[in-house]
C-alpha positions as CSV (number, residue, x, y, z in Angstrom):
1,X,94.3,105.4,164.3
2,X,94.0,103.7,167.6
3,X,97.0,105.2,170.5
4,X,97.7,101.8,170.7
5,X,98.7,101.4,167.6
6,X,100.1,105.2,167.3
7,X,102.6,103.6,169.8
8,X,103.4,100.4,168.2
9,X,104.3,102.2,165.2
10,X,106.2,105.2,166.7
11,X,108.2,103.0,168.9
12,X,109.3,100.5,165.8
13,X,110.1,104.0,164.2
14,X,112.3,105.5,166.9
15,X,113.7,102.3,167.5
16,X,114.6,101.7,163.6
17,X,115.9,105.2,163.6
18,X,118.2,104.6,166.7
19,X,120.2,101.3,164.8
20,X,120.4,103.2,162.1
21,X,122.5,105.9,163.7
22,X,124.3,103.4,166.1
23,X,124.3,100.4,164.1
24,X,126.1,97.7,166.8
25,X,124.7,95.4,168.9
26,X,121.9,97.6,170.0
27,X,119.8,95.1,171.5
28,X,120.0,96.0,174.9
29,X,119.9,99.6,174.4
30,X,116.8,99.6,172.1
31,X,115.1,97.7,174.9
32,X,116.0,100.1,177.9
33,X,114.8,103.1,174.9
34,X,111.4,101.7,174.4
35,X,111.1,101.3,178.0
36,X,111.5,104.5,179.1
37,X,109.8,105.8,176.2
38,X,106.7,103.7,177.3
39,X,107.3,104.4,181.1
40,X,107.7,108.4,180.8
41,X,105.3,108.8,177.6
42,X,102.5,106.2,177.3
43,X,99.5,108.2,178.1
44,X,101.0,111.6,175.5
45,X,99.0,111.7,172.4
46,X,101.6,111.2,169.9
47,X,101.6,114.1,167.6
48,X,105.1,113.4,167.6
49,X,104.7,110.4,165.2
50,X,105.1,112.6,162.3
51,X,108.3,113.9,163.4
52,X,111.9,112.9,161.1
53,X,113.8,110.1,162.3
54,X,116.5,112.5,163.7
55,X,113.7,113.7,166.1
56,X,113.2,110.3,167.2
57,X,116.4,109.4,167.8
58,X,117.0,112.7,169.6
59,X,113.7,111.6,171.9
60,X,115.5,108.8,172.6
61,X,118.0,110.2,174.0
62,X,116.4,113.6,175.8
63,X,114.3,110.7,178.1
64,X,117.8,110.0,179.6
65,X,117.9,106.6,178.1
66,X,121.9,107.1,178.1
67,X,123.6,108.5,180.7
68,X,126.5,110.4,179.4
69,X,128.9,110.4,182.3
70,X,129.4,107.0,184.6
71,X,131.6,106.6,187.6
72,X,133.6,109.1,189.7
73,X,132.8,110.8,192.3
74,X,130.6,114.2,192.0
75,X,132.5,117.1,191.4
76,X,129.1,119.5,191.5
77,X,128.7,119.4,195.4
78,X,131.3,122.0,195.6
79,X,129.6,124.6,193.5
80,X,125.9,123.5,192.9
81,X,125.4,122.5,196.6
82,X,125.9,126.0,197.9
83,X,123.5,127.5,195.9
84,X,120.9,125.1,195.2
85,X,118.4,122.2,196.5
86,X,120.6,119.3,197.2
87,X,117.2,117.8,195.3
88,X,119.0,118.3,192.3
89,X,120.5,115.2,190.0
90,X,124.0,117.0,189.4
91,X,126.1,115.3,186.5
92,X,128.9,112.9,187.9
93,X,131.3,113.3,185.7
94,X,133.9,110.4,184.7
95,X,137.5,109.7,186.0
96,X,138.6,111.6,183.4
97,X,137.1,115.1,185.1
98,X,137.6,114.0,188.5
99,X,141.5,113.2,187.9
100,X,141.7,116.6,186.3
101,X,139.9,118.7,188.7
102,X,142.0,117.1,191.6
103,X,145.4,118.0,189.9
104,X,144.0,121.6,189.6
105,X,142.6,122.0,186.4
106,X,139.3,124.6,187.0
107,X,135.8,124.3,186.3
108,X,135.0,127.3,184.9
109,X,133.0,130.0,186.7
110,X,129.5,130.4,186.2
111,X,127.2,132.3,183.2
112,X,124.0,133.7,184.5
113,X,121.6,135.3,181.9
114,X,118.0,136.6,182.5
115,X,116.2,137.6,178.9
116,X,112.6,137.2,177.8
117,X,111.1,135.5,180.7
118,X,114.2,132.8,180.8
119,X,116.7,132.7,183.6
120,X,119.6,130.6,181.5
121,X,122.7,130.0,184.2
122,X,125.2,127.9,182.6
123,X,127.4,125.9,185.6
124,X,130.0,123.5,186.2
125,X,131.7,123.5,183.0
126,X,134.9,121.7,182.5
127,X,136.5,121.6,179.2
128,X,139.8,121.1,176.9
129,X,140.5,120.8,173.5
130,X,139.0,117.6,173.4
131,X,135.6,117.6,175.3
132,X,133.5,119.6,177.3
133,X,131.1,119.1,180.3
134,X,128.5,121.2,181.6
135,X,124.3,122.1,183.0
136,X,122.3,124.2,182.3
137,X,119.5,125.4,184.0
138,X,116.5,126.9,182.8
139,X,113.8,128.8,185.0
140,X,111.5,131.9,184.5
141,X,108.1,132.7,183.7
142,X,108.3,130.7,180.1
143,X,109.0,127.9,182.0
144,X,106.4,127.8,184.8
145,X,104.1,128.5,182.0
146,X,105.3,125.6,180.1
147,X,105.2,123.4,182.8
148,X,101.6,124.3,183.7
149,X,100.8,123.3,179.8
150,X,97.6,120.7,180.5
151,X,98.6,119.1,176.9
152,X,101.6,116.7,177.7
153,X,102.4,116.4,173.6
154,X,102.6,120.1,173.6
155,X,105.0,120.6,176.7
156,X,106.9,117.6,175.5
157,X,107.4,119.6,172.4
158,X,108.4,122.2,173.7
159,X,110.4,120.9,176.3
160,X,112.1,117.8,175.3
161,X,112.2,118.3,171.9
162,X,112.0,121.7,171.7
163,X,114.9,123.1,173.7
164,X,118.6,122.6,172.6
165,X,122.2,123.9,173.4
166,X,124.3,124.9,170.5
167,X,127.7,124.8,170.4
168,X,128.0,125.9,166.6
169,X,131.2,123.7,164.9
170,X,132.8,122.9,168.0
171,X,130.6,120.2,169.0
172,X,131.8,117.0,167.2
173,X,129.8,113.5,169.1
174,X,128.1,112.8,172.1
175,X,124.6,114.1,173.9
176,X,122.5,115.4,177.0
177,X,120.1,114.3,179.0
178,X,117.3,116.7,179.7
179,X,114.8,116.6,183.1
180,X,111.9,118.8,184.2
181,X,112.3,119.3,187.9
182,X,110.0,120.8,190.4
183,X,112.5,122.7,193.7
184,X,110.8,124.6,195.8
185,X,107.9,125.5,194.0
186,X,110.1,126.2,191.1
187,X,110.2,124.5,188.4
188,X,114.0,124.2,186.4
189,X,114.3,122.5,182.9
190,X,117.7,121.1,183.6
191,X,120.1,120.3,180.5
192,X,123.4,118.3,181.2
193,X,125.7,118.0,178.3
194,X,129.1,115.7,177.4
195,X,130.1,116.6,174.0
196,X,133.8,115.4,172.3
197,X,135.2,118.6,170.4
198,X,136.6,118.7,167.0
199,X,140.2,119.3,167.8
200,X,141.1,121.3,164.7
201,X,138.1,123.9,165.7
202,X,138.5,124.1,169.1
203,X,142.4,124.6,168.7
204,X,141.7,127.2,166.0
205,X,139.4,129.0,168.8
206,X,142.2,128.6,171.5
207,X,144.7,130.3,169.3
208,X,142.7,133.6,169.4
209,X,143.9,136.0,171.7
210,X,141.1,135.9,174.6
211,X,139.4,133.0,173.3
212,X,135.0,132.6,174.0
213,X,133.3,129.7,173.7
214,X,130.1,130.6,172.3
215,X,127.0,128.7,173.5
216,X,123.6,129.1,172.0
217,X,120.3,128.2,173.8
218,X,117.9,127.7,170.9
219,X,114.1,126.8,170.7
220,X,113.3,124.4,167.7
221,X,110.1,123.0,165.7
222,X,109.2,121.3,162.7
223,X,109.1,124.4,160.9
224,X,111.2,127.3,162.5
225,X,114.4,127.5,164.8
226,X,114.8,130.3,167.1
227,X,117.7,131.5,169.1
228,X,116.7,132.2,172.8
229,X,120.2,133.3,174.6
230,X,123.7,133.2,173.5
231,X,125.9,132.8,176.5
232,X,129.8,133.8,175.8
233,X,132.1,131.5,177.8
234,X,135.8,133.2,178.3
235,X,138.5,130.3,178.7
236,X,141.4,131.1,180.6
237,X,144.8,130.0,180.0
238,X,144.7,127.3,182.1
239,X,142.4,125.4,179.1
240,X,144.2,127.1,176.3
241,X,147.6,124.6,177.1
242,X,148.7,123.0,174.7
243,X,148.6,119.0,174.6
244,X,151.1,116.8,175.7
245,X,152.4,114.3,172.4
246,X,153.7,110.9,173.7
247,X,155.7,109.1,171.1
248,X,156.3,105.3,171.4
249,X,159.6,103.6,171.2
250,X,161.2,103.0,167.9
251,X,162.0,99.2,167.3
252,X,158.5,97.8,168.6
253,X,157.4,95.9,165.4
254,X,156.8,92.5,166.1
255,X,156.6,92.4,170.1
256,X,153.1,92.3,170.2
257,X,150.6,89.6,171.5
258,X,148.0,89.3,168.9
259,X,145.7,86.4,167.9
260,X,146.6,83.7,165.4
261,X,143.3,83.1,163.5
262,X,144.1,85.9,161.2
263,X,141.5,88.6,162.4
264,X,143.2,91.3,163.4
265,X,147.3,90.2,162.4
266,X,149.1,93.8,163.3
267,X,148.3,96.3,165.8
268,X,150.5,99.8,166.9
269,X,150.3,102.9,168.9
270,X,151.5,105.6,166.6
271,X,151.0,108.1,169.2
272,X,148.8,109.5,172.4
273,X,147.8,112.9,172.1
274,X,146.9,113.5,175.8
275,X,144.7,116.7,177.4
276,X,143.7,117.3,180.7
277,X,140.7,115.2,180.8
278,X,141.1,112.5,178.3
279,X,143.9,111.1,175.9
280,X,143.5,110.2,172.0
281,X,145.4,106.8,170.9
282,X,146.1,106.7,167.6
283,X,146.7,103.3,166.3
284,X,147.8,101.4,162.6
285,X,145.9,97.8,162.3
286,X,145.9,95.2,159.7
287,X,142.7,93.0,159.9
288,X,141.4,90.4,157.7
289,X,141.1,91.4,154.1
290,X,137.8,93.6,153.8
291,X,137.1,93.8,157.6
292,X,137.2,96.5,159.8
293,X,138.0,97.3,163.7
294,X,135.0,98.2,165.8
295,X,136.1,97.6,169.1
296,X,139.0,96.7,171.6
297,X,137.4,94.3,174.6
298,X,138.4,95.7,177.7
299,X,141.2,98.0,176.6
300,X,143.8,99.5,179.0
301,X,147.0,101.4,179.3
302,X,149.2,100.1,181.8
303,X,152.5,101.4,183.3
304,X,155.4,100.5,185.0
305,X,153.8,101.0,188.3
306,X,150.3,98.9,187.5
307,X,148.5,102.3,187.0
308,X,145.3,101.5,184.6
309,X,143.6,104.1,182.1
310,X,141.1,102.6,180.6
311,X,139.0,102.9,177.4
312,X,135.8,105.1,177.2
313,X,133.3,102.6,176.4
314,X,130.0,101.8,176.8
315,X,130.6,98.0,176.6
316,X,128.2,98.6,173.4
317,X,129.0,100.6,170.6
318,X,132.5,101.0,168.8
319,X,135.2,101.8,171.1
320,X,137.4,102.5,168.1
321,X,137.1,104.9,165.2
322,X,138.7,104.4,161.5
323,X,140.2,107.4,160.0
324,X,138.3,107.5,156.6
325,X,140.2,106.0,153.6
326,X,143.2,104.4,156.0
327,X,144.1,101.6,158.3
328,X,144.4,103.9,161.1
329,X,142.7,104.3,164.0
330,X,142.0,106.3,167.2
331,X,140.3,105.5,170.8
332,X,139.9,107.6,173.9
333,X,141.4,106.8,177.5
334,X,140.8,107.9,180.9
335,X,142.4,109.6,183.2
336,X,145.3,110.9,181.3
337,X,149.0,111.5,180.9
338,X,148.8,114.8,180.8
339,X,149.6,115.3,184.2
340,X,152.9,114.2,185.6
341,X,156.0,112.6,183.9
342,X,156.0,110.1,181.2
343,X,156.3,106.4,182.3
344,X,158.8,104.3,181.8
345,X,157.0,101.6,180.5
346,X,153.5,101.9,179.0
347,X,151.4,98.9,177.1
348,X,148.0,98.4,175.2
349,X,146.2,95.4,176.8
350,X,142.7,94.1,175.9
351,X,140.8,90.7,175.7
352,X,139.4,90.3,172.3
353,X,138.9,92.2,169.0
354,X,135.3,93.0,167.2
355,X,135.8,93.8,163.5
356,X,133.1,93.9,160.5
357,X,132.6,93.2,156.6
358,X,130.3,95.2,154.5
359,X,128.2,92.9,152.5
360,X,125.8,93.0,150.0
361,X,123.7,90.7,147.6
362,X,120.4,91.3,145.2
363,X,117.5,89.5,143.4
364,X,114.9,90.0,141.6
365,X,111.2,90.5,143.5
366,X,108.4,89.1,141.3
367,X,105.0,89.9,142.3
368,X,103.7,86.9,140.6
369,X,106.0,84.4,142.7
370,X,104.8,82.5,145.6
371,X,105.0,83.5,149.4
372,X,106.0,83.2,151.6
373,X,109.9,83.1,149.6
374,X,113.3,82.9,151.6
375,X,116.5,84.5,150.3
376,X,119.8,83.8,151.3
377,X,122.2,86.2,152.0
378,X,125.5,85.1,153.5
379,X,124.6,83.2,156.5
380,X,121.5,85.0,157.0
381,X,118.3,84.4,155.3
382,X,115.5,87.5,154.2
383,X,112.4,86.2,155.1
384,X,109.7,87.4,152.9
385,X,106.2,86.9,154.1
386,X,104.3,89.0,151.2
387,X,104.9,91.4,148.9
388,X,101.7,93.7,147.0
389,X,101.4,96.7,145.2
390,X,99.0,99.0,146.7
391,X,98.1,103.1,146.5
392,X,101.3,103.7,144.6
393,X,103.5,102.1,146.7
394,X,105.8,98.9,146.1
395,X,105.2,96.8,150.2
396,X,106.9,94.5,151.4
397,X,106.2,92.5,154.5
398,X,108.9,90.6,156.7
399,X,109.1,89.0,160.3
400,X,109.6,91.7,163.2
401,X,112.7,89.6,163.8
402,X,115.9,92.3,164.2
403,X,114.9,93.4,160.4
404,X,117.4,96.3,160.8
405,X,119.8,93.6,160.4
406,X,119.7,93.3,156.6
407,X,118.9,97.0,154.3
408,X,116.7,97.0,151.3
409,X,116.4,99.8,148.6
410,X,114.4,98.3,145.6
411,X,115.5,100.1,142.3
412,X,117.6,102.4,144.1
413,X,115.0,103.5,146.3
414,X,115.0,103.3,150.6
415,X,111.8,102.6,151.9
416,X,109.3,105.4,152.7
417,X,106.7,104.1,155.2
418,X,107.4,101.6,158.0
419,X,104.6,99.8,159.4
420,X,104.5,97.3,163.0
421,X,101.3,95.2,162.7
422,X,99.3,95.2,165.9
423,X,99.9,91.6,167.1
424,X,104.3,93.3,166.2
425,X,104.6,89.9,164.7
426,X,106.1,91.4,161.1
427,X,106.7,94.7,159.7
428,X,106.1,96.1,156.4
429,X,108.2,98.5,154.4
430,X,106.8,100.8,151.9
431,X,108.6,101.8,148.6
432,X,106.8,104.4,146.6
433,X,107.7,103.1,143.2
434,X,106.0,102.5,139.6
435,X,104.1,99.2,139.5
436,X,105.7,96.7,137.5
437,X,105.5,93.3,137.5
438,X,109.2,92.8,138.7
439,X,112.1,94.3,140.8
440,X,115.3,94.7,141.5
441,X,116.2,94.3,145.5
442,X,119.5,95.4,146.7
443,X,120.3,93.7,150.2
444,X,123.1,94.9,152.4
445,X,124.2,94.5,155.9
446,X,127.3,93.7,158.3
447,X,129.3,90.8,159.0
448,X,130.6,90.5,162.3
449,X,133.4,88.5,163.9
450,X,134.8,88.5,167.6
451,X,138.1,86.2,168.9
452,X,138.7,86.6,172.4
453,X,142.3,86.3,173.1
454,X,144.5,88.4,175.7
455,X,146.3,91.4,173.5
456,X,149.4,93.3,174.2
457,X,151.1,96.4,172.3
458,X,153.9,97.9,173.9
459,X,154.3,101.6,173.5
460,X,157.1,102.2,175.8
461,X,159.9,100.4,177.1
C-alpha cells in the first residue's frame, strides 16, 4: 500500500474515531487534528495504522491538537523559571487556578524520582476534589536514547503513544498534551496534564488520615503495559477542605427568562457545589419531549456587583452533562465561590440553548437493486453509491460527505473495515457478514436544534 494512501486511510480512521468519542459539531476540530497530524507526521511510516481507534484518538490528542488550559496568566514562572530554561512551554493554567493560587491556595511541592535510566520530576501541581493540574518531565539515558531513535514510527511509539500518566480511579475526563524538547543539549519528554476528578473517589481519598495521591508513569504497547515509576503525592490540609454548598432561594419557580418556542420550557439551579478551583452547577430542565441539553451559549454567573464566572467551554463540545436516567444536569464555572462570602444576588445568564433527539430508522439493502439508491432519514438523506459482497464481507460505499453523521450496523453488526478512496471522494464500510441476497440496515443519528434567545435563572435574591 502506497504512504499516500496509508495516510488517507489512517487519517479518515482517526478522524472517524475522534466523532465517535466527541460526537458534536466537530468540524473544526477534526480539521485542526488532521492538520497537525499531517504537519508533525507526514513523512513517519505508519505502522500505526493498525492501531485500535482508542489509539487514534489518543494520537490526536498527544500532537497537542487541544490545548487543555486557555487564558490566565502563567502561574509556572514562579517555580519552573528558577530551575529551568525559560525555553520551556509551561502550562497556563485557566482563571480558575490563577484565582485560587492568588487567594493562597498552594501548588504543591515538587516529586523528583531517578529509576532505571528515567529522571521523572512531577511539578506544579494544583489540585481539589474536583480537578487536578500538573507536568511532568521526563529525562535520562532512556530518553536521549529514544530521541536518538533514526526510525520516527518507532520513537513515535514509544514516545507519543507509548508513555502515559496514571492516575488509577481518580481520573474521571479530560487530557495532556505531550512534547519532545531539546534544552541544553538535553532532551525532556514533557507531559502536561488537566484531568476533572471523580468527586466520590477523590473525597473517599481525602478522608484518609494523610491522604497520597498516587501517580503512575507507565509505558504501553499493543501487547504489554509496564509500570515505569509510581510517584506518591502527599496532599496537605489545605486541599483536603471541604467544599463550600451554595443553596438557591426558595420561591424562584417561574422567575426565569426562557424561550417561547418550546425547546427548553424550565430551567433551575438546584445547587453549586464550589472548590477552590472550579464550581459544579447542578441544574433541573424540562426540554422538548425526547430532546436533550447539550449546551448553554455563553453561560455566566453574575452577582450583585457585576462579577462574571463563566462556563468552561470550548465553544465546541457539550458544556452541559445529563445525570443518567434524570432531567438533571450539571456544568462547571470559573473562578469560584469558594472564596469569600456568598453574594447577595447571583443569576444564570446565557444566549441560546443546544439540545438533541436520538433518532433512528431501517430498510432493507438488496444487492440486486439499482445504484446509486437514496434513503431518507428524517431530514437527511443516506446516499448509497454501491453496495457488493466481496472476500466475506457485506461493503457498502457512500459519499465522503460528514458520513459520521448517520450510523449503520447491518443485522446487528458495526462495520469492521473503513476504507477512504484515493481521489477521498466516498468511503466504504465493511461488514463481515454471511452473503445473502438481502439485509437489514439499522440507521441512527442526532437531531439537533439551537434557539438563540437571552436566558436568565435567578439563584439568589
Amino acid at each position: 500500500m502506497s504512504e499516500d494512501r496509508v495516510w488517507k486511510d489512517w487519517s479518515q480512521f482517526a478522524k472517524q474515531a475522534v466523532r465517535e468519542q466527541y460526537p458534536f459539531h466537530l468540524h473544526e476540530l477534526e480539521s485542526e487534528v488532521l492538520k497537525k497530524i499531517e504537519k508533525q507526521n507526514r513523512n513517519i511510516r505508519w505502522q500505526i495504522i493498525s492501531w485500535t481507534a482508542g489509539v487514534a484518538v489518543a494520537a490526536t490528542f498527544f500532537l497537542q491538537v487541544i490545548q487543555p488550559f486557555h487564558g490566565g496568566n502563567s502561574l509556572f514562572g514562579f517555580s519552573g523559571a528558577r530551575q529551568y530554561p525559560a525555553q520551556f512551554e509551561w502550562t497556563t493554567p485557566d482563571e480558575g487556578y490563577t484565582y485560587a493560587l492568588q487567594r493562597g491556595y498552594p501548588i504543591l511541592p515538587e516529586l523528583k524520582l531517578e529509576k532505571d535510566g528515567y529522571t521523572f520530576q512531577l511539578k506544579d501541581v494544583m489540585v481539589d476534589q474536583r480537578r487536578i493540574i500538573y507536568t511532568l518531565l521526563i529525562s535520562g539515558e532512556q530518553i536521549e536514547a529514544i530521541a536518538n531513535e533514526k526510525d520516527e514510527s518507532k520513537q513515535f511509539s514509544m514516545l507519543y503513544a507509548g508513555l502515559t500518566v496514571e492516575l488509577d480511579v481518580l481520573s474521571h475526563s479530560g487530557g495532556a498534551s505531550k512534547d519532545l524538547q531539546l534544552i541544553d543539549g538535553t532532551h525532556y519528554f514533557v507531559i502536561k496534564g488537566s484531568y476533572m476528578l471523580n468527586p466520590q473517589k477523590m473525597g473517599e481519598l481525602l478522608n484518609q488520615p494523610n491522604p497520597v495521591l498516587p501517580v503512575r508513569i507507565e509505558r504501553q504497547s499493543k501487547e504489554t503495559k509496564e509500570v515505569l515509576a509510581e510517584m506518591l503525592m502527599p496532599l496537605p490540609k489545605t486541599v483536603t477542605i471541604a467544599e463550600k454548598v451554595i443553596k438557591p432561594s426558595a420561591d424562584l419557580d417561574g422567575d426565569s427568562v426562557l424561550d417561547a418556542l418550546g425547546l427548553l420550557t424550565k430551567l433551575s439551579v438546584t445547587q453549586i457545589e464550589a472548590a477552590p478551583t472550579m464550581m459544579q452547577v447542578e441544574l433541573e430542565a424540562k426540554l422538548k419531549e425526547g430532546f436533550e441539553l447539550k449546551r448553554l451559549e455563553q453561560a455566566k454567573l453574575v452577582d450583585e456587583k457585576g462579577n462574571e464566572y463563566s462556563a468552561i467551554d470550548d465553544k465546541l463540545n457539550p458544556n452541559v452533562k445529563r445525570v443518567q436516567g434524570t432531567n438533571k444536569y450539571t456544568m462547571q464555572f470559573i473562578p469560584s465561590l469558594y472564596y469569600g462570602e456568598q453574594p447577595e444576588k447571583l443569576e444564570l445568564r446565557f444566549e441560546g440553548a443546544v439540545a438533541n433527539q436520538a433518532k433512528a430508522d431501517s430498510f432493507v439493502l438488496n444487492l440486486k437493486d439499482k445504484y446509486p439508491r437514496d434513503i431518507p432519514f428524517g431530514k437527511q438523506t443516506l446516499h448509497i453509491l454501491k453496495a457488493y459482497y466481496e472476500k466475506d464481507k457485506l461493503f457498502v460505499v457512500i459519499p465522503n460527505k460528514a458520513p459520521e453523521e448517520i450510523t449503520l450496523h447491518v443485522d446487528e453488526q458495526s462495520y469492521k473495515d473503513l476504507i477512504v478512496a484515493d481521489s477521498l471522494e466516498t468511503v466504504t464500510f465493511g461488514f463481515p457478514l454471511p452473503k445473502k441476497d438481502s439485509y437489514t440496515v439499522k440507521m441512527s443519528g442526532l437531531k439537533w436544534e439551537t434557539l438563540h434567545f437571552s436566558g436568565v435563572v435567578p439563584i439568589i435574591r
